[in-house]
C-alpha positions in Angstrom: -18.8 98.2 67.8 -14.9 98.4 67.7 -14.3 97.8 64.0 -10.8 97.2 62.3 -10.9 98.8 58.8 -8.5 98.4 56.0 -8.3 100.2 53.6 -10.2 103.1 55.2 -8.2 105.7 53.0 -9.6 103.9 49.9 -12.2 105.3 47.2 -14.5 103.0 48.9 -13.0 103.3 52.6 -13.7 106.7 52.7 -17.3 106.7 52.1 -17.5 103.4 54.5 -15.5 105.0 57.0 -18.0 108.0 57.2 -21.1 105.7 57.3 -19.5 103.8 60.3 -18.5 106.8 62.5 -22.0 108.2 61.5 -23.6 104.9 63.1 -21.5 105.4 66.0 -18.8 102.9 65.4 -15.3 103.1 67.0 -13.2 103.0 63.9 -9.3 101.2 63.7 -8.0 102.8 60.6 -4.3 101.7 60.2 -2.2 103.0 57.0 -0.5 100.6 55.0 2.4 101.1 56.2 1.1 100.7 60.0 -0.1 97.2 58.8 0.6 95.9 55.3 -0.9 92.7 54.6 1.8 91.8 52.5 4.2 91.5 55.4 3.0 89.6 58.2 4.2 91.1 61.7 3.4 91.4 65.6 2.0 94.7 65.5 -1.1 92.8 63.6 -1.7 91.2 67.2 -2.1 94.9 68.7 -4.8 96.3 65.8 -7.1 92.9 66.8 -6.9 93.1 70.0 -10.3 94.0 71.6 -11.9 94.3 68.1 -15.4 92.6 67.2 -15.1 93.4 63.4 -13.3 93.3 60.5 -13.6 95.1 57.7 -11.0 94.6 54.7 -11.2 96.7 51.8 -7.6 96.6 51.6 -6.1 95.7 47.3 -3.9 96.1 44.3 -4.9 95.8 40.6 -1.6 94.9 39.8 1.7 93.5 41.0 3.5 95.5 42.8 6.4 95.3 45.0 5.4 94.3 48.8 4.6 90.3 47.6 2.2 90.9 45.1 -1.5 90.3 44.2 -1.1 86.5 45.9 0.0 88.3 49.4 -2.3 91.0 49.3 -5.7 89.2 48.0 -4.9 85.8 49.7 -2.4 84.9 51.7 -1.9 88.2 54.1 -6.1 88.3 54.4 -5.8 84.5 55.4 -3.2 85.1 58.1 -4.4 88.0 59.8 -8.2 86.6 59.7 -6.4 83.2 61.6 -5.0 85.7 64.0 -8.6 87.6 64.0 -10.2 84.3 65.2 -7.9 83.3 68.0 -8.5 87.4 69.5 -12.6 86.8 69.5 -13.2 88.6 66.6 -16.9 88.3 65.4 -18.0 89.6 62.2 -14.9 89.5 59.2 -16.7 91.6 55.6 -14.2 91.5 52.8 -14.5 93.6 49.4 -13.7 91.4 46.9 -14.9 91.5 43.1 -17.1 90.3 40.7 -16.8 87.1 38.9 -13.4 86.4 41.6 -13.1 83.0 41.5 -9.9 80.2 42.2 -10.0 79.6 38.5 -10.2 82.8 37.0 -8.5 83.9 33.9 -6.6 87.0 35.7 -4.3 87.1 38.3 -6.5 89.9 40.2 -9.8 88.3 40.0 -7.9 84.7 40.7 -6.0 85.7 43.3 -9.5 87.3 45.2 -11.1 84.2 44.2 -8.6 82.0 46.6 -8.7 84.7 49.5 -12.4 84.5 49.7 -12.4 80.7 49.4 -10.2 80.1 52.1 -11.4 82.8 54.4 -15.3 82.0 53.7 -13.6 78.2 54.8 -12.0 79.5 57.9 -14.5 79.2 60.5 -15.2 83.2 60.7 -18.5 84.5 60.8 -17.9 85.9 57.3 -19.0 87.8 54.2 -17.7 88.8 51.1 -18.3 91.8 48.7 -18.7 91.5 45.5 -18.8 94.8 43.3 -18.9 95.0 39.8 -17.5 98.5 38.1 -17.8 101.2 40.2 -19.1 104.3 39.5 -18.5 107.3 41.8 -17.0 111.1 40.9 -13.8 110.4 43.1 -13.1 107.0 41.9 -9.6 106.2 39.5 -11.7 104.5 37.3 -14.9 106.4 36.9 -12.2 109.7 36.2 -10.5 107.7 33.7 -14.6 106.6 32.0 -15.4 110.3 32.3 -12.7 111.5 30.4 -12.9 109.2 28.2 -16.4 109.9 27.2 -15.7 113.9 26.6 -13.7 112.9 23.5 -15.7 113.7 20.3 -14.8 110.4 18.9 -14.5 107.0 20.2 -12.3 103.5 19.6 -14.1 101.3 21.8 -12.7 97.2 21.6 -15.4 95.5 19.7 -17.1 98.7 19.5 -18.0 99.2 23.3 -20.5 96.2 22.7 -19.2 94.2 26.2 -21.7 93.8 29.0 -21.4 95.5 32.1 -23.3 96.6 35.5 -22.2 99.7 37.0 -23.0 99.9 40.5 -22.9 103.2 42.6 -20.3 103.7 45.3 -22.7 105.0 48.0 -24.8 101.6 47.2 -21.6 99.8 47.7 -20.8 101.6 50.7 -24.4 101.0 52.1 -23.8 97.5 51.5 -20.8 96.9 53.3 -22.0 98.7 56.3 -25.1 96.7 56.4 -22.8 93.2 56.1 -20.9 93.9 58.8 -23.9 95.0 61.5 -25.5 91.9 60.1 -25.6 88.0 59.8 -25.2 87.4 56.6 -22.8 85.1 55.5 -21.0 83.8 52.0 -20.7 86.1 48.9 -22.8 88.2 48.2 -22.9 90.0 44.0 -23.1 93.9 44.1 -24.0 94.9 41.1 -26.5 98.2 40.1 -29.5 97.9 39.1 -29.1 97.4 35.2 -27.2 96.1 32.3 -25.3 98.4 29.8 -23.1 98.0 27.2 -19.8 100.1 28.1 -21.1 102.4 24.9 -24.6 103.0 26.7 -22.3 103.3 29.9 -20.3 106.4 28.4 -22.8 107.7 27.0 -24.3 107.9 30.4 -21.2 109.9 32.0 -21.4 112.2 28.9 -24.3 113.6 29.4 -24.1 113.4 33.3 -20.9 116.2 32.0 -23.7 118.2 30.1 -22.2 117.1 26.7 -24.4 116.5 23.7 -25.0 112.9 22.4 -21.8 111.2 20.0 -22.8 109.7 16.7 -19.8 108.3 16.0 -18.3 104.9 17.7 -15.4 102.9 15.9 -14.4 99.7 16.4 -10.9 99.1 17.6 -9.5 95.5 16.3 -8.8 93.3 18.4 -4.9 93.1 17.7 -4.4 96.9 18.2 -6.3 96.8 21.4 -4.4 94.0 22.5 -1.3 96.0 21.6 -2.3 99.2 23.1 -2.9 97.6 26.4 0.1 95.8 26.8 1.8 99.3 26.2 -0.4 100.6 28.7 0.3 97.9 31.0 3.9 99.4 31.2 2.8 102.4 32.4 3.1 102.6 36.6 -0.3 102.9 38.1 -2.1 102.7 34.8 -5.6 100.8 35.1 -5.4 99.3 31.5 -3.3 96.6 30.7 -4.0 93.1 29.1 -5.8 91.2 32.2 -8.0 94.7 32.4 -9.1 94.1 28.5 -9.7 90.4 29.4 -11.9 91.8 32.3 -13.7 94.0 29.7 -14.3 91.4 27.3 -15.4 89.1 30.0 -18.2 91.2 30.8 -19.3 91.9 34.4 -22.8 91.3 35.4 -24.8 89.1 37.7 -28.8 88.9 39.4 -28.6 91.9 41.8 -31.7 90.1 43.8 -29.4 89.6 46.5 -27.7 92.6 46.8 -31.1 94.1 47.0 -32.5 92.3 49.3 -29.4 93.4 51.6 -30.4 97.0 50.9 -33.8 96.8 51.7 -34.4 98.5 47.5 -33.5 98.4 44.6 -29.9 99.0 43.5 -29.4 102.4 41.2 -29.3 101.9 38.0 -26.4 103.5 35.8 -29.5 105.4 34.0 -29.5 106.9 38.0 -26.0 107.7 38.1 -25.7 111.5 39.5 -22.9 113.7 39.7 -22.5 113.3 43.1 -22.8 109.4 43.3 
């Protein structure tokens, strides 16, 4: 299958990518700057042509400068899937997040919510991705977890009690491969295995980093956490800022029946979490 893919230089892209030339796929990999959803043009016409699939792992945390999360998430997805349509394209996979929705309290999670919304409304034969944390040795936010839980001591908001569901990266990659060979359509949740609090979670990537247990876990208040991530949230590229601490306190977990069933298994549990993940 001739198979569009954004995104394909991604954390997730990569190990996609790899699965889909391993199955024998012919792979359209574009850079962002070769087609930026943020800025419609003709060349989009060229990438479509003669594809079957799309597969758009293509995002942004946070605002940037090329339109923003609206034109990334929403309103670039929405125009080239339009464009998908009218070129034959048959099978559209989008990664998305969990708990996205129209509504939501973030910009991120709000503005995935409308994409998905209006693309799963589009007429596409169409599904959509839906990962909670991800945990994976070469991911941003797994590096930033890991060092995090070598420190001796740790200020945790609320004292790491939040919920979460960490879900593996080669599960997430399986997943996404197996959407877009198959018929499935909506949203589908992908979420690991099992519940953790974000304490139980670090404690987890300590001793994956063959460091002894921590006793020790303080409470951060909620005004100095607050304050510390909207200093963060300055910082260019940083991953915590205030909408990421809303996240957090949100909690991110959901019935991984479904994504289950679409693996054939049971998702890994964090408890499973290798080195190597």
């Amino acid at each position: 299958m001739r198979i569009l893919l954004l995104g394909a230089r991604g954390f997730i892209g990569r190990k996609l990518a790899a699965r889909l030339t391993g199955a024998g796929h012919q792979l359209l990999t574009p850079s962002h700057a070769e087609l930026d959803l943020a800025r419609p043009d003709r060349v989009w016409a060229a990438w479509l042509d003669g594809t079957e699939a799309v597969a758009n792992l293509a995002g942004a945390f946070r605002q940037g400068r090329s339109g923003g999360l609206e034109a990334v998430h929403h309103h670039g997805p929405l125009r080239l899937a339009g464009l998908a349509k009218k070129y034959g394209v048959r099978r559209w996979v989008q990664l998305s997040a969990l708990s996205a929705a129209p509504d939501a309290a973030t910009l991120f999670l709000a503005s995935k919510g409308r994409g998905d919304a209006a693309l799963l409304d589009g007429g596409l034969d169409a599904a959509v991705a839906r990962p909670s944390l991800v945990y994976g040795a070469d991911g941003a936010s797994s590096r930033l977890l890991m060092r995090l839980a070598r420190l001796p001591l740790w200020f945790l908001p609320d004292g790491g009690r939040q919920l979460i569901q960490p879900v593996a990266a080669a599960d997430v990659a399986e997943g996404l491969h197996r959407l877009i060979e198959g018929r499935i359509r909506g949203a589908v949740d992908f979420v690991g295995g099992e519940e953790a609090t974000l304490a139980d979670y670090l404690r987890r990537l300590r001793s994956l980093q063959g460091l002894g247990s921590i006793e020790r876990v303080q409470a951060l208040p909620g005004w100095l956490a607050d304050g510390l991530a909207s200093c963060c949230g300055r910082v260019p590229g940083s991953l915590l800022d205030r909408d990421s601490l809303r996240m957090l306190r949100q909690g991110s977990t959901a019935d991984p029946a479904a994504f289950a069933a679409l693996l054939g298994r049971s998702p890994l549990s964090f408890r499973q979490f290798g080195e190597v993940v």
